[in-house]
N, C-alpha and C positions, 0 to 999 in steps of 0.2 A: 577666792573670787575668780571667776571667768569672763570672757568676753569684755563688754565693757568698763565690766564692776570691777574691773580687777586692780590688784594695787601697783603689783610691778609688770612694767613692760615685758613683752615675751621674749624667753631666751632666742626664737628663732629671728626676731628683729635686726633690722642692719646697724651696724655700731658705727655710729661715727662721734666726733667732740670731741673733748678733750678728755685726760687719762682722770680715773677715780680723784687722784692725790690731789689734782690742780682744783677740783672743788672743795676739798679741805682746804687747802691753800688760802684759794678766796675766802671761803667762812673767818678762817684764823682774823684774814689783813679783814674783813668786815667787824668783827667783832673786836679787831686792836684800834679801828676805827672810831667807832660807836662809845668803844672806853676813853677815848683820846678827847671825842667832843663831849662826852660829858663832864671831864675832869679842867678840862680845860676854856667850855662855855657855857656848864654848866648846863647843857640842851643837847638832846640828841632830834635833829630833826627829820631825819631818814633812817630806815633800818634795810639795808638790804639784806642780811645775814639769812634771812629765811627764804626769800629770792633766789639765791646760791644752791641754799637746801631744797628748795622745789625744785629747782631745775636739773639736780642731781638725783633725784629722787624721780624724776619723770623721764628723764636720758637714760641710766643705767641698768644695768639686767638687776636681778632681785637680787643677788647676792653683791655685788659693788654695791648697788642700793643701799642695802640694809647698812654692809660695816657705814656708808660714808657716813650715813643717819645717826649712827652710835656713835663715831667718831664725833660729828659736830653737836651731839646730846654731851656729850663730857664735854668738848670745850667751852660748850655753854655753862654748862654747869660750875667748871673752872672759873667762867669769866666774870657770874655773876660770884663766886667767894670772892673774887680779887676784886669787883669792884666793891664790897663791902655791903650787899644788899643786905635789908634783912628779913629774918623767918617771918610767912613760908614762902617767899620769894626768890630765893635763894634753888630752890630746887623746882617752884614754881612754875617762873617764867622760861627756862630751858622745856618742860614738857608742856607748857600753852605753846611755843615755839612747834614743837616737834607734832603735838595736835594739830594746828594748822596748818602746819607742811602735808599732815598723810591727807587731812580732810580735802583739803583744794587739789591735791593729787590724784583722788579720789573721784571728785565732782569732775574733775578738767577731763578724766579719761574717760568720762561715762558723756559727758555734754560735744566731746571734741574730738573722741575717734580715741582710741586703746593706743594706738600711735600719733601720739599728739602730732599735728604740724600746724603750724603758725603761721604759714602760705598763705591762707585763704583771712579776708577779714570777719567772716563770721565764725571763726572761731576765735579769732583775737577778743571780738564781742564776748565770746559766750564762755569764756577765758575769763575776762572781767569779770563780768556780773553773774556769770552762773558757778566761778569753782574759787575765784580769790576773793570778790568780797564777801560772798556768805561763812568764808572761812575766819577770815580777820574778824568779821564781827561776832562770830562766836567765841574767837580767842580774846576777844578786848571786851566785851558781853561777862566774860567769866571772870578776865584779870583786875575790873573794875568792880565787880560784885565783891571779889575778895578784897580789894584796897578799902572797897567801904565798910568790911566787918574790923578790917587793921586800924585805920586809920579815921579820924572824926572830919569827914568830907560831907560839904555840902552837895546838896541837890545839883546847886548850878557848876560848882568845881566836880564835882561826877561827870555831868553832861561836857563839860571840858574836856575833862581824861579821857573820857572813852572817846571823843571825838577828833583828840591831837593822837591819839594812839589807832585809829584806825586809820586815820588818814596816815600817817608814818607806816603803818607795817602794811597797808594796800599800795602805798607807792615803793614800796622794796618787789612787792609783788609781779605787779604791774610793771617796772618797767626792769627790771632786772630777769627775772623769770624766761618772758619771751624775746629779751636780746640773748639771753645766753642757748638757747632753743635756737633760733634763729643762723648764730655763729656756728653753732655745733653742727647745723646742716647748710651750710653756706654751700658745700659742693651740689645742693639741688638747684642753686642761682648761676650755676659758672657757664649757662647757653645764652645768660645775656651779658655777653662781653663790654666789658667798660675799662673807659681809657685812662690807665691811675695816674694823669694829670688831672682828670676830671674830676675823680676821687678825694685825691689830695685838694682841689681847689672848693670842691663845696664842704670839704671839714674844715677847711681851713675857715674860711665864710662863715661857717655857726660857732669854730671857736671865736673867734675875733669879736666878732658880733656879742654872745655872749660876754668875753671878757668887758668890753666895751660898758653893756648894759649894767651888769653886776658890778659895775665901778662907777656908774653915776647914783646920783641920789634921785633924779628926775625920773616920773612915771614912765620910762618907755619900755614895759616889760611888753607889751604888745609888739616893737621892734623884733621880736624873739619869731613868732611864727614865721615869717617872709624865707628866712632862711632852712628852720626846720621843713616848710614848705618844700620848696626846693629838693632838700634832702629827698622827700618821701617820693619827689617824681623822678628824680636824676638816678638815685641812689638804689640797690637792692636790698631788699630786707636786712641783712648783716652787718650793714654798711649805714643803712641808718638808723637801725639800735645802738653801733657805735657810735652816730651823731647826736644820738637823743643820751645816753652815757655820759658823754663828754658836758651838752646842758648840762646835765646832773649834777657831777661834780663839781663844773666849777661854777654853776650857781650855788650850789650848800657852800660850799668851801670858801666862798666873799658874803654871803649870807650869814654864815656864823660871827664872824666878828663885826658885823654891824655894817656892811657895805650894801649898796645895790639897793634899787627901788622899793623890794621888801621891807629893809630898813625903815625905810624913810615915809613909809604911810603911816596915816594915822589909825587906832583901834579905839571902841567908844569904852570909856570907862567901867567899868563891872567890881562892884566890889565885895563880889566873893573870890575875884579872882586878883584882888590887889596883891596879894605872896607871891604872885608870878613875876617873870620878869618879862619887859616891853618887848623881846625879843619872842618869848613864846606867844604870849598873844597875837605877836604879827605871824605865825606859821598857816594857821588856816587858808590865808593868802597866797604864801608859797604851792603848799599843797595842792589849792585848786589848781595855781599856774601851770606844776607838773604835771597835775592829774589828765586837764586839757591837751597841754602838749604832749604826752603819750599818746592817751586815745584818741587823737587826731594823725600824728604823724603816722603812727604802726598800722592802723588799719588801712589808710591812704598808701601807704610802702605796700602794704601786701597785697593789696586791690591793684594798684597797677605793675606787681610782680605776674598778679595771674593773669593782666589783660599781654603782657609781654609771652608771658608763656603761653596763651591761647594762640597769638600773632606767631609763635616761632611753632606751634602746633600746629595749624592751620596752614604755614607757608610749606611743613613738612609733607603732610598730609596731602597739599596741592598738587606741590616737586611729585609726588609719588603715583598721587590721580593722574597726573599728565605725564611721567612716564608709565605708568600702565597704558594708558589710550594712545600713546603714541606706538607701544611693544602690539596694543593690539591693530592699530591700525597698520601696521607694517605686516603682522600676520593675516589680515582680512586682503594686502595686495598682493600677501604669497600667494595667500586661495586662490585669489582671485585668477593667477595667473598660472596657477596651476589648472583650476575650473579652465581657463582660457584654452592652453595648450591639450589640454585631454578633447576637451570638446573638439577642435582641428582635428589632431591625431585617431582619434576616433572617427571623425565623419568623413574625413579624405580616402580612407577604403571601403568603406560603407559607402560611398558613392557611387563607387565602382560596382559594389554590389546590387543595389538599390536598384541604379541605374541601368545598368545592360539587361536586371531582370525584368523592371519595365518593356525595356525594347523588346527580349526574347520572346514577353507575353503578346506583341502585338503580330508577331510575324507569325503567317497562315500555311506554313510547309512544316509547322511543326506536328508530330505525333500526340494524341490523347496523352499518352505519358510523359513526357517531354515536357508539354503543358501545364501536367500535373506537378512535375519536378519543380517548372520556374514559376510556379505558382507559389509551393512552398518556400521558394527560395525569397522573392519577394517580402512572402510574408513574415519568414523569420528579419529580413534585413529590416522590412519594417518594424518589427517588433524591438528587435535590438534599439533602432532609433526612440521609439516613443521611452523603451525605458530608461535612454543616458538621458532626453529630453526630461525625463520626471524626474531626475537624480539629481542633474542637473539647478533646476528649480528651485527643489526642496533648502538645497545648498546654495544658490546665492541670496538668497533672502528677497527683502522686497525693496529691490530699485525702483529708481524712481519711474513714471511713466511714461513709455513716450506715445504723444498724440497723434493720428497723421489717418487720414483719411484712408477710407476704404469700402468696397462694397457687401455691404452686410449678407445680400442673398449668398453672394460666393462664397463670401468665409462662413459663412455654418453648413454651406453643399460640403464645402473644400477641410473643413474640421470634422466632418461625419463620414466622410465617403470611403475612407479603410474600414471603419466599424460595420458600414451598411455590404460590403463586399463579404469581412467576415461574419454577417449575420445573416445573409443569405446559404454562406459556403454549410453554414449549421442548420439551415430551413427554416431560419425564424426571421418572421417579415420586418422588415427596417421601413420606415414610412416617416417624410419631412412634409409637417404643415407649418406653411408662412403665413402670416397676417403683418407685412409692415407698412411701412409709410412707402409714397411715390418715392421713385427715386434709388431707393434702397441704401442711398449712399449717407454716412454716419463718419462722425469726428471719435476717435479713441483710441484704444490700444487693442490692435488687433491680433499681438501674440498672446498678449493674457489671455483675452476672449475666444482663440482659437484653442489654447491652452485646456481650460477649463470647459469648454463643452468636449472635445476630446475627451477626457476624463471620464466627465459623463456618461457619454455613449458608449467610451470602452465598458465601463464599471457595468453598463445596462447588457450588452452585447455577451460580457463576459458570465454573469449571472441567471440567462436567458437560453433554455435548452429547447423550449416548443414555445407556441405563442406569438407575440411581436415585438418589436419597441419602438417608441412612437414618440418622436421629437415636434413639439410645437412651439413655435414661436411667435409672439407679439411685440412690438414697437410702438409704444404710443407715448408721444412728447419727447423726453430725452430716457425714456426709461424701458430697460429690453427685458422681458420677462419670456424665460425660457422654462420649458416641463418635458422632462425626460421620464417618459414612461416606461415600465416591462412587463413582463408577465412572467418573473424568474420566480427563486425561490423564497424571495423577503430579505428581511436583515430580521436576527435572530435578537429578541427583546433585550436581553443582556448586553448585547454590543452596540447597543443603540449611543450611549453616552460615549463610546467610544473609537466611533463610525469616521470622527476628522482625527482624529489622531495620527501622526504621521508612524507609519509600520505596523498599526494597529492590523491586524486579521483576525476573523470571527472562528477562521480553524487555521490553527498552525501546525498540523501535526501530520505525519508522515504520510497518511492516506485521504490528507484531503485533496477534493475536486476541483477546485479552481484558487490557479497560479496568483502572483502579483507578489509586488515589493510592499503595498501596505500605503502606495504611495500618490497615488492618482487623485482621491477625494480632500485629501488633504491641502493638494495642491491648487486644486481646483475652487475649493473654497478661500484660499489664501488669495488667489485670481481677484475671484468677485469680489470681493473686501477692495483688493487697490483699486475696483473698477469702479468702487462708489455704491457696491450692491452684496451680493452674498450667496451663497449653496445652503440648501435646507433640505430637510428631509418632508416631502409632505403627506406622506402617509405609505406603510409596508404591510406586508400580509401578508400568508401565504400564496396569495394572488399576484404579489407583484407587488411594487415599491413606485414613487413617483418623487424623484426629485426636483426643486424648482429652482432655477438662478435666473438672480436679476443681477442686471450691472447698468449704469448711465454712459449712453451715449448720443450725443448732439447731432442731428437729423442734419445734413447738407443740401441746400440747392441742388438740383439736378443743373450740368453746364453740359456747354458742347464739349467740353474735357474726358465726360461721363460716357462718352460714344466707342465700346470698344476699337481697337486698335485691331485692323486685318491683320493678322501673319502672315499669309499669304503674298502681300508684298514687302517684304522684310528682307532686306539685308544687313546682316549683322556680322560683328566683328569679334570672333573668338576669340579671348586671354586668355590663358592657362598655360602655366610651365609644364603639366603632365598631360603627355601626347594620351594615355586613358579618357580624361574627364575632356579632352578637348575634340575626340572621337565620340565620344559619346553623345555629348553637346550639337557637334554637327549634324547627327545620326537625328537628332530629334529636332533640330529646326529643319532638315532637308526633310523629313517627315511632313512635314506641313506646307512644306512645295517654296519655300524660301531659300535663297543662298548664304552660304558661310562660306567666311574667309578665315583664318587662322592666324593667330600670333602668339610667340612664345614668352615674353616678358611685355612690362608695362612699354618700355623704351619702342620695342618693334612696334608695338599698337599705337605708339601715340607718332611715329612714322609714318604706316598705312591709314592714320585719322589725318593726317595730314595730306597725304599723296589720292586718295579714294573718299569717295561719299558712301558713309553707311547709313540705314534708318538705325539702329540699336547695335549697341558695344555689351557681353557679356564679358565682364571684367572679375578674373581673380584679386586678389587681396596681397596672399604672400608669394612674390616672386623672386628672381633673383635679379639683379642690374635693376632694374627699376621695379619699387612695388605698386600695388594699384591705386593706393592713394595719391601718390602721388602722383602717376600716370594721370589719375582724374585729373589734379586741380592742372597739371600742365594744358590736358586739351582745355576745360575750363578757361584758361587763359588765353585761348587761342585768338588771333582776332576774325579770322575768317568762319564762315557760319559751321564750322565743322566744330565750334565749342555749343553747340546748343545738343550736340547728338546727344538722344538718351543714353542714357546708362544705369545698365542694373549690373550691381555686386550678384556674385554668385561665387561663393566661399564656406570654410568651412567652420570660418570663425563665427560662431553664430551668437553669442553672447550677445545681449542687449546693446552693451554698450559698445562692440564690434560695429554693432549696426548702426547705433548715432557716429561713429567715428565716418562710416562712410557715408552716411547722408551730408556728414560735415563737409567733406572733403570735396562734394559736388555729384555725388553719384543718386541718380534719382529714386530709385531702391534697393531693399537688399533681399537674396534669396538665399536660405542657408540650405550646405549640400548635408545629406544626399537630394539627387534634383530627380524628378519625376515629369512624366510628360504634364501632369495636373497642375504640380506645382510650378513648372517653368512656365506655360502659357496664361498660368493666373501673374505669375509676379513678369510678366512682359505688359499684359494687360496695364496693372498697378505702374509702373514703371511709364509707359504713356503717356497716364493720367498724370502723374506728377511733374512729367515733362511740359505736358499741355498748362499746368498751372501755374509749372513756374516761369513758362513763355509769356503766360496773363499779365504774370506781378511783375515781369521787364517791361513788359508795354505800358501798362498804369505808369 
């Protein structure tokens, strides 16, 4: 046989229990037992003998198996000569014995898994009623068939025999069988440790108890469960088969000579069954007693074994989830802080670059070529930035939002205006139509949404050789609905499903036409999703492609806060520890006919905020002697009106959360480098305004 059907355990199974010998053993003391009380009370009321044999029979590989089987096949056979059975019983009852042992051996491994285990209580169930007693009552079916061709038995003395004799060799079955199962795997219960005074005190409890019971005459065999009880909740598996064992013996064992409440019921008179003695006729009673107290206790024991070992599964399992999440939350603040540092380190010399080539570009002594040089130069610095910015992105995932007012006409001029430069520098027309609300002014998140039409316009910009591209936008209610037109070469039907995928490109191959990391659309749409809206495709063609995002943003009053801010009469107070970006910075507010002043850490600046009136503080972040945070909240606490001066970050730390760090800290915006004459007078503007409103919410 195979698989389930099979008879002996597989050789590759893990050996545990006791040695071959120590089941003969038992067999032997069972069946010196069985001859002991029948010679001596004339009743055998328990047979465990085939109990032993099942359970050695279901433990051991095929080869132990078999000899233990012959082995206790002869001492049966022995035992019935020497108790003086007679023919054909004699050689009989050793192979009804050894029948019943392969059949429930048989049923149990096909009902209960080829590797029995007795863990769970549905197999204990299906243990019973599906492999021991259809076993038993075929071996008591057949041994009672033969007694009534031997011997002149009535109808009602048959229905006796076969039913003291099933019940006797189901409860050898029944509880011997799965305590010796049980013991043999006892090292699967050793992860629920228990304390062996505790041990010791609830055996002690069911023998005492027991003793107790089976030494009065009065009904309190019900007294019996409270402790078994007990047992099946305190106790493991192992531990309370030895409890229910211990019952066993020494109920039969004060049961045979006439002790204990068994004794002492009454049985209604039968008089086919008058040749019996008052002792057998009372065993039905016993029998049910054990038969209940088994199948109560053992499946109760092994039901709250499993719910222990789900509990110590589950707490493993947790220990493990939570240090996983904590290994990756500690790796998500390396990134992060590595994201962190790259982003500085990277835009702290790109500033320089960015920056001077702005200024180069505005001065009128320079040569056509010259022009053309710091034009290119420009526009590679720009390029480098949008692509750490998309790298960037893709790699920190999706923080959370932050909301903060802003003017919508600026930011989609001020997110288009590199695209529209380099869409012109290629002859292809760049064209913004607005349709929004008065005011212009909108609650949301203004790098997403700068973020993601960027994308856009690059994507349209870069795929567009003649022709236009043509950005419209609408604002009605809280919902922005943006259409990025072209007249490039399409998206190629095949790549359509494949168009947000982050690194996706429609040609990868060494002579294609237009650049990119694969990364702009992806990101772009990942945007509009936090924004409460989304990127679509709405129609491609050879003709040209038209993309459409929407995202929700909350329409603001227009206030007097809303009234641009002159630069023109601005004095402002320069941070930065590098004499480059703080020349530069000068270069571009004296640009605009304003004074600067200079300072080289936070501590010198919050001196000269002290000592001088400025309108605006251009404040770095990371300095030495003092940083800008800190610098902030000190003038912030200033008590004289030189804590209300604006203050815009301009840093390199540009990470989302750089930037709530310094709106935390009191600084009314943040501007991340490299800085541009566009970008510095939009975020001085922005900067104002946030000043102007948070002068509002002191006053209220």
């Amino acid at each position: 046989m195979s698989g389930r059907w099979r008879a002996f355990r597989h050789e590759a199974g893990q050996e545990a229990g006791p040695h071959s010998a120590v089941y003969v053993l038992l067999f032997a003391l069972c069946l010196l037992l069985g001859h002991w009380s029948a010679t001596t009370f004339q009743a055998v009321i328990a047979w465990p003998a085939n109990g032993v044999m099942l359970a050695a029979f279901l433990q051991l590989p095929r080869r132990r198996a078999a000899l233990v089987l012959a082995l206790c096949f002869g001492l049966n056979l022995i035992s019935a000569a020497v108790r003086g059975d007679v023919a054909p019983f004699v050689w009989m009852n050793p192979l009804l014995n050894l029948v019943q042992v392969l059949t429930a051996g048989v049923l149990a491994r096909r009902l209960c898994g080829a590797a029995l285990d007795m863990r769970r209580p549905r197999r204990v169930v299906l243990f019973v009623l599906g492999a021991a007693a259809p076993a038993v009552a075929l071996t008591s079916t057949i041994g009672v068939v033969v007694a009534l061709t031997v011997r002149d038995y009535s109808l009602v003395r048959a229905v006796f025999a076969w039913r003291h004799l099933f019940a006797m060799e189901l409860l050898g079955l029944v509880i011997v069988t799965p305590s010796l199962l049980l013991l043999a795997r006892a090292h699967r219960f050793r992860q629920a440790l228990q304390s062996p005074v505790e041990i010791a005190a609830v055996l002690g409890l069911v023998t005492v108890t027991a003793l107790w019971i089976f030494t009065q005459s009065a009904p309190f065999l019900f007294l019996m469960f409270p402790p078994l009880m007990l047992a099946a909740f305190r106790l493991s598996p192992p531990w309370m088969a030895v409890a229910l064992i211990l019952t066993t013996a020494i109920s039969g064992l004060l049961t045979l000579p006439g002790h204990g409440p068994i004794s002492a019921s009454s049985v209604p008179y039968v008089n086919e069954l008058a040749g019996l003695s008052q002792r057998m006729r009372q065993m039905p009673l016993y029998y049910g007693f054990l038969l209940v107290a088994a199948m109560t206790a053992l499946p109760i024991s092994a039901m709250i074994a499993e719910r222990r070992s789900f509990i110590a599964r589950l707490a493993r399992r947790t220990a493990t989830a939570l240090e996983q999440r904590r290994r990756a939350e500690a790796a998500d603040a390396v990134k992060s802080r590595f994201l962190a540092l790259m982003s500085h380190e990277m835009r702290t010399p790109l500033n320089g670059v960015s920056g001077y080539a702005d200024l180069l570009s505005r001065r009128g002594d320079l040569s056509p070529e010259a022009k053309v040089q710091v034009a290119a130069i420009r526009s590679s610095g720009e390029s480098m930035l949008t692509l750490i910015d998309d790298v960037l992105d893709l790699s920190r995932g999706d923080e959370p939002l932050c909301q903060e007012p802003f003017d919508l006409v600026a930011l989609i001029h001020d997110a288009v205006a590199l695209e529209a430069d380099a869409a012109r520098a290629k002859g292809v027309g760049f064209h913004v139509e607005l349709d929004l609300q008065p005011g212009g002014r909108v609650v949301g998140d203004g790098r997403r949404l700068r973020g993601a039409l960027r994308h856009l316009a690059s994507n349209a910009v870069k795929f567009t050789d003649q022709g236009e591209v043509r950005v419209r936008a609408t604002h009605v209610g809280d919902t922005l609905k943006v259409e990025v037109s072209d007249t490039g070469c399409g998206v190629a039907e095949a790549f359509v499903p494949r168009l947000f995928e982050p690194f996706a490109q429609s040609d990868d191959s060494l002579r294609r036409r237009h650049g990119g990391a694969g990364v702009g659309l992806p990101a772009a749409k990942r945007h509009a999703r936090r924004l409460g809206g989304d990127v679509v495709l709405g129609s491609t063609s050879s003709a040209g492609s038209v993309f459409i995002l929407t995202a929700r943003l909350e329409p603001l009053e227009p206030t007097v806060a809303d009234v641009p801010a002159d630069p023109s009469v601005l004095r402002a107070l320069i941070v930065d520890d590098h004499a480059v970006n703080r020349q530069m910075l000068r270069l571009m507010i004296e640009a605009a006919g304003c004074a600067a002043v200079e300072a080289t850490d936070g501590l010198e600046a919050l001196e000269k905020v002290q000592a001088e009136t400025f309108d605006l503080v251009l404040m770095d972040v990371r300095m030495p002697r003092l940083d800008g945070l800190e610098a902030t909240r000190r003038i912030r606490a200033l008590t004289s009106t030189a804590s209300e001066t604006p203050i815009l970050a301009v840093t390199a730390d540009a990470m989302p959360e750089d930037a709530a760090r310094c709106l935390a800290a009191g600084m009314d915006a943040h501007l991340a480098k490299p800085v541009t004459y566009e970008r510095l007078y939009a975020a001085i503007d922005q900067t104002f305004r946030a000043a102007a409103d948070r002068e509002q919410v002191h006053a209220a």
